[in-house]
VEXDODO-424277 format. One line per field, with one value per residue (C-alpha): residue number from 1; x, y, z. Coordinates in steps of 0.001 Angstrom, whole numbers, always signed. Layout:
REM residues N
num <- (NUM / ...)
c1 <- (X / ...)
c2 <- (Y / ...)
c3 <- (Z / ...)
***
This chain:
REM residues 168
num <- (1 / 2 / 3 / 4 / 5 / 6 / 7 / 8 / 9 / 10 / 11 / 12 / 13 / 14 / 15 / 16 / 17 / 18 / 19 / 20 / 21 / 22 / 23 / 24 / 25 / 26 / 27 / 28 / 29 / 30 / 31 / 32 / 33 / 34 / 35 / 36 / 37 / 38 / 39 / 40 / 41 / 42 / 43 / 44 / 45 / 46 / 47 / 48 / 49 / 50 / 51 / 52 / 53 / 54 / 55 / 56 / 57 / 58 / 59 / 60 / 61 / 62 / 63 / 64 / 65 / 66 / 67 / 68 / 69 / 70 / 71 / 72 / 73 / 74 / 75 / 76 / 77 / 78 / 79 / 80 / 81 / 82 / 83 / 84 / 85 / 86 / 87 / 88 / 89 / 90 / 91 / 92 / 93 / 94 / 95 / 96 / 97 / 98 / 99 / 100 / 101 / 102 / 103 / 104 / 105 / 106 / 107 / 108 / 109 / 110 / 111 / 112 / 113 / 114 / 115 / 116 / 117 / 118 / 119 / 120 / 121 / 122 / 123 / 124 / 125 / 126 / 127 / 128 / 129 / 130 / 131 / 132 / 133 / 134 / 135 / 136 / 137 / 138 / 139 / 140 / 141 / 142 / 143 / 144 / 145 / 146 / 147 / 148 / 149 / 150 / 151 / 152 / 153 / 154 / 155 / 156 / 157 / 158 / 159 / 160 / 161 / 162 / 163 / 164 / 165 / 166 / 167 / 168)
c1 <- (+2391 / -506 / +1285 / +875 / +4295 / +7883 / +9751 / +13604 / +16056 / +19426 / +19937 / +17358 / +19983 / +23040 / +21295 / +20493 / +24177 / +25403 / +23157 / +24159 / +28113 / +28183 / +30583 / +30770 / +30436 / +28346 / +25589 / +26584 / +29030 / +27531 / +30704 / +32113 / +28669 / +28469 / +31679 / +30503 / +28485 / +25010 / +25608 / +23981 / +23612 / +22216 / +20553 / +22361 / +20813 / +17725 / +17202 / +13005 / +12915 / +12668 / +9381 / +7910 / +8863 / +6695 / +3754 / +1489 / +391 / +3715 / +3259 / +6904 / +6607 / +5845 / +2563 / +2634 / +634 / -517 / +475 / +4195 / +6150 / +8445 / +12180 / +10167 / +11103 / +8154 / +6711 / +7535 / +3948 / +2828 / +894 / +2469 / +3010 / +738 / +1540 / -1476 / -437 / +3452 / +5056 / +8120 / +7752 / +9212 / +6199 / +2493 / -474 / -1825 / +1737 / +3691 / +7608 / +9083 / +11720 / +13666 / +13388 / +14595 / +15274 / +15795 / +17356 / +15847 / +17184 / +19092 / +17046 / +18497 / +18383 / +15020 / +13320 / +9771 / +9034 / +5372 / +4913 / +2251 / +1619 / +249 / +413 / +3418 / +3808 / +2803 / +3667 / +4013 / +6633 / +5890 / +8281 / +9478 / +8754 / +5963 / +4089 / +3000 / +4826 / +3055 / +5367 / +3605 / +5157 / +4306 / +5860 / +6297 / +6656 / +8578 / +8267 / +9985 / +8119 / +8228 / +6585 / +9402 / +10097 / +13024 / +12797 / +10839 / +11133 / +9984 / +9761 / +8436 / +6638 / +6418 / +3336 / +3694 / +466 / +1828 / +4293 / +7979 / +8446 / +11294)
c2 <- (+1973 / +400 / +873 / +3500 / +3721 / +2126 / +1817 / +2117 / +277 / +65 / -4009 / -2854 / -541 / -2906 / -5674 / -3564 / -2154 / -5629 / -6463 / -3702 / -3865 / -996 / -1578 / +2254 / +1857 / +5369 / +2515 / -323 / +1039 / +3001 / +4163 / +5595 / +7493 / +8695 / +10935 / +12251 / +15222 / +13217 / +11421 / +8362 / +5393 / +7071 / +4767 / +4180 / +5870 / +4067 / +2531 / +3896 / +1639 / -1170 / -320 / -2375 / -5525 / -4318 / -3795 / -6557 / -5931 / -5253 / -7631 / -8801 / -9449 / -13410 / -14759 / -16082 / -19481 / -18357 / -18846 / -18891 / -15131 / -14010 / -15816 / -19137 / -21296 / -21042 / -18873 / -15701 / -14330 / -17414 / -18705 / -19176 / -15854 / -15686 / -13758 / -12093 / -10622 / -9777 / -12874 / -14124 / -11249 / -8187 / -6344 / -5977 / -3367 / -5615 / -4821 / -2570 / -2084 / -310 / +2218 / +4242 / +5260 / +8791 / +9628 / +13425 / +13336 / +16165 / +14841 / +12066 / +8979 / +7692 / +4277 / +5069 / +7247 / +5905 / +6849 / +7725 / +7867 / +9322 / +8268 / +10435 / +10609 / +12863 / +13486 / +11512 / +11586 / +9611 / +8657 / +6670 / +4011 / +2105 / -1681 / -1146 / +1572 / +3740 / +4305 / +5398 / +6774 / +7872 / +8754 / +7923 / +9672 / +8980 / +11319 / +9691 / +12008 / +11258 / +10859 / +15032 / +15228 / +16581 / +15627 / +13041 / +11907 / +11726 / +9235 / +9193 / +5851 / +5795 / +3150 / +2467 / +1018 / -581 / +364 / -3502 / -6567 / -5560 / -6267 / -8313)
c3 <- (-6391 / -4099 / -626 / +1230 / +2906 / +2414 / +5465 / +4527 / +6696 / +6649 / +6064 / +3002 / +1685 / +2146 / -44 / -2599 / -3236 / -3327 / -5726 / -7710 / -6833 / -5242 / -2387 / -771 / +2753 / +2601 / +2294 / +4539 / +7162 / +10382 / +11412 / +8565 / +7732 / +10594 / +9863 / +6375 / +5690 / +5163 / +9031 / +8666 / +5750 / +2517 / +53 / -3561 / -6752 / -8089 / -4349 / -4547 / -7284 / -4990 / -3454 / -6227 / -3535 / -983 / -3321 / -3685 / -7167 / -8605 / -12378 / -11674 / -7830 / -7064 / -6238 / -2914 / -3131 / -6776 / -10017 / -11217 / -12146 / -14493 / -13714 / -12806 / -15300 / -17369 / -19710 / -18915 / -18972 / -17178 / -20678 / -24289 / -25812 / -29055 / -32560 / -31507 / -28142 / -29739 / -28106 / -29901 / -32678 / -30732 / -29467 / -30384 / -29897 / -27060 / -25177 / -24095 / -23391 / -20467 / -22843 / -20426 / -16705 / -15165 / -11244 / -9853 / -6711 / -4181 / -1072 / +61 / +1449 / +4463 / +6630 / +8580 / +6447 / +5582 / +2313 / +208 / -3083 / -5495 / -8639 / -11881 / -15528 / -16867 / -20678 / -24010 / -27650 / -31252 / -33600 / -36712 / -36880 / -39982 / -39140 / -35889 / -37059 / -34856 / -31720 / -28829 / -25532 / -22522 / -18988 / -15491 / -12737 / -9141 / -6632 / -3451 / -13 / +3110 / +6627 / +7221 / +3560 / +1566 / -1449 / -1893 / -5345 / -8660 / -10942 / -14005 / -16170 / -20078 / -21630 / -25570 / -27081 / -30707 / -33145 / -34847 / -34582 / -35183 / -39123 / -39125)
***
C-alpha cells in the first residue's frame, strides 16, 4: 500500500456495510454503540481492505483525468487481452490471479482510528497442475496498526501465477 496513513471515519464505515448488506447498527448507529462493550462504531470484517481507495496506485482504483479502469466499459485491462498475455484463455505466465485472501483480527478498528499499514512478502510454494502447468502461489501480507501502534489486523492475500495458458 503507498499511503502512509488511512484515516477511518465513521460515514467510511457506514458505506461500506451497505455495500456489503450488513445492516448491524454496531457500524452505523452512535447511540446504540455507544451502549455495547466496544463503545463506539466498530468497522465490519474485511473493512482494511478498503484502503486500496485511498491509494493512488491501487491497479483497480480510477485514473483521475487518465486512461479508463477496470468496470469502464472497455477492455478490462484498458487494451485487447492477447493469447500471449492469457486474455480470453484463463490465465497466462505474463499474469497473475488473486486466489484467496485471509484477515486476523487483533483488535477492533473503530470510527476515528487512523490506521498504517506495512507491507512484506509472507510464504511461497508450487503445485504442478494438469492443464497450466506449473502453479506458482506466493503471499503478501499486510500488517494494519492503529494510531497508538498496535496491531489491529493482518491480512494476508495469495496470488497464483500460471507457468502456461489454461488447456481447455
Amino acid at each position: 500500500m503507498a499511503i502512509d496513513k488511512f484515516l477511518v471515519e465513521a460515514s467510511h464505515i457506514m458505506m461500506f456495510a451497505r455495500s456489503v448488506g450488513d445492516a448491524n447498527p454496531i457500524y452505523h448507529d452512535e447511540e446504540y454503540a455507544k451502549k455495547t462493550d466496544l463503545g463506539g462504531i466498530i468497522a465490519p470484517p474485511t473493512f482494511a481492505q478498503s484502503s486500496a481507495q485511498f491509494d493512488p496506485d491501487y491497479f483497480l482504483r480510477p485514473k483521475i483525468g487518465g486512461e479508463g479502469w477496470f468496470g469502464s466499459g472497455k477492455e478490462a485491462t484498458g487494451s485487447k487481452p492477447s493469447k500471449e498475455s492469457g486474455g480470453g484463455s484463463g490465465g497466462g505466465a505474463a499474469m497473475g490471479l488473486h486466489a484467496e485472501q485471509h484477515f486476523e483480527y487483533h483488535l477492533p478498528v473503530k470510527a476515528g482510528d487512523v490506521l498504517s499499514a506495512t507491507t512484506k512478502p509472507g510464504n511461497s510454494w508450487e503445485k504442478e497442475s494438469k492443464r497450466a502447468g506449473k502453479l506458482k502461489f506466493s503471499e503478501s501480507v499486510t500488517e494494519y496498526r492503529n494510531q497508538d501502534g498496535e496491531l489491529v489486523i493482518t491480512a494476508t492475500g495469495v496470488g497464483v501465477q500460471t507457468e502456461r495458458a489454461v488447456d481447455s
